[in-house]
N, C-alpha and C positions, 0 to 999 in steps of 0.2 A: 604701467602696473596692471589696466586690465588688461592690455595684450599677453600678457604671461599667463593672466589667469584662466584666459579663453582660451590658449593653448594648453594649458595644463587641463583643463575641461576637457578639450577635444582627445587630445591623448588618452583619458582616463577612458573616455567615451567608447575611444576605440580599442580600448583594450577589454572592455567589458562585452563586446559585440563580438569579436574574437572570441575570446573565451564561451560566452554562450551559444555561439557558430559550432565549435571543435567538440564540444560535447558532445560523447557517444550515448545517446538515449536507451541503445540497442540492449536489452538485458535477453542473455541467451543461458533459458533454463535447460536443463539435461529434461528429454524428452522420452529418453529410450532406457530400457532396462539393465540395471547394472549387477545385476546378482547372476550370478552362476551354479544354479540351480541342480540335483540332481535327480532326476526325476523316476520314482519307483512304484513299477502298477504293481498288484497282485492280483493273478489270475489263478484260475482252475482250466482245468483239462475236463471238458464234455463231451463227451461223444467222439472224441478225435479233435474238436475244434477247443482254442482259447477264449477262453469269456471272462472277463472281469467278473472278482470275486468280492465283498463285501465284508470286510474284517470286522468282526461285532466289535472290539474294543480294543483296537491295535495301539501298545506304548511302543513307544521308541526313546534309544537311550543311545548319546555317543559317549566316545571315549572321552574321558576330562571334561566332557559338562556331567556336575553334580544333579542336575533335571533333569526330565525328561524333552526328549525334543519337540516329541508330539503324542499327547495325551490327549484323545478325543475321542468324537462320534466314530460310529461303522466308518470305514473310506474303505474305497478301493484305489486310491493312488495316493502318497507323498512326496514331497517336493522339500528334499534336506540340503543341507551347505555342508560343501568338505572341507578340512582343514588346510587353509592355503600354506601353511608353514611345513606343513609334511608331506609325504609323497604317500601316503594311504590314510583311509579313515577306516575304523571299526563300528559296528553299528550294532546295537543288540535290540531284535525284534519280537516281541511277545504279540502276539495277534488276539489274543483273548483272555488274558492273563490267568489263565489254567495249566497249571504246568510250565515246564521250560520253556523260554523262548529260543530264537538261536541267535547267533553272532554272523553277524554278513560284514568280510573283507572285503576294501575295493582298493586297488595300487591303480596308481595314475601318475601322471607326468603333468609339470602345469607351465602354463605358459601367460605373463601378464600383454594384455591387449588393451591399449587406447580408445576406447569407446568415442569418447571427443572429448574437446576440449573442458566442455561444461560439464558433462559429466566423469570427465577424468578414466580411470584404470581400473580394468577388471580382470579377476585370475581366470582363465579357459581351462579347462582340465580334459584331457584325453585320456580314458581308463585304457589301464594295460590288462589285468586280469580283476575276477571276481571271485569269492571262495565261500561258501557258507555250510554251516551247520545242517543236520537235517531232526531237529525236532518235530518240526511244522512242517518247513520248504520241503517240498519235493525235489527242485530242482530252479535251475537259475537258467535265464537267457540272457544275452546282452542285446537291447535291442540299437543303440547307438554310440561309440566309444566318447565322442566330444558334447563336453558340458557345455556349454555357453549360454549367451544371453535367449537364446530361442527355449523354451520351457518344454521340453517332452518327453516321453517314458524312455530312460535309459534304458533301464534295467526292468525285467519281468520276477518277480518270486512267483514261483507255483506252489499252491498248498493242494 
């Protein structure tokens, strides 16, 4: 009778040492950036040379958000999300809320990409063209077609 039980110990024993051997302690957080960012400076034309411009009260409005996207301080650059469900976004930009603002078009193509496992998938966007109004904008540049995870000025407005 104790020989069963000693073996029945020993088993339990070693099933408890096993299990806490095999255990992966390892927790792997997503580290890296997963938004796909589009990134828009506004500049002025000096002298011949581009220099970053300071929009005293720039609103931003997308298409189908009832908000605004960004309603704040002066900037001279914004960093908006395009609609992964669509192949364009509309954007309507007031820079000083005097007057009209315009509408700036972007048509893009998108591509989902595996960041990693932890942090899973994210949509890349590669713009195909851009179109906007000129109330304000002067004129538009593209300064990078792919969105991704690296954060930088796509796109120029000129006022």
């Amino acid at each position: 009778m104790f020989a069963s039980s000693r073996t029945n110990f020993g088993v339990a024993a070693l099933v408890v040492s096993f299990s806490l051997f095999s255990c992966n302690n390892d927790v792997t957080l997503c580290e890296s950036s997963s938004q796909s960012l589009l990134g828009i400076g506004f500049d002025q034309v000096v002298n011949g040379a581009a220099t970053d411009t300071l929009l005293p009260a720039v609103v931003i409005f997308g298409t189908g958000h009832p908000d605004s996207l960004y309603n704040g301080l002066p900037n001279s650059t914004v960093a908006l999300s395009l609609d992964q469900n669509r192949d364009s976004s509309i954007f309507y930009i007031n820079p000083d809320t005097t007057g009209a603002g315009d509408t700036v078009l972007i048509r893009y193509s998108r591509k989902l990409h595996l960041v990693s496992p932890a942090c899973g998938f994210v949509t890349f966007f590669h713009i195909d063209t851009i179109q906007a109004t000129n109330h304000h904008i002067d004129s538009v540049a593209l300064q990078t077609r792919d969105i991704n995870t690296t954060h930088v000025e796509n796109v120029l407005l000129f006022y």
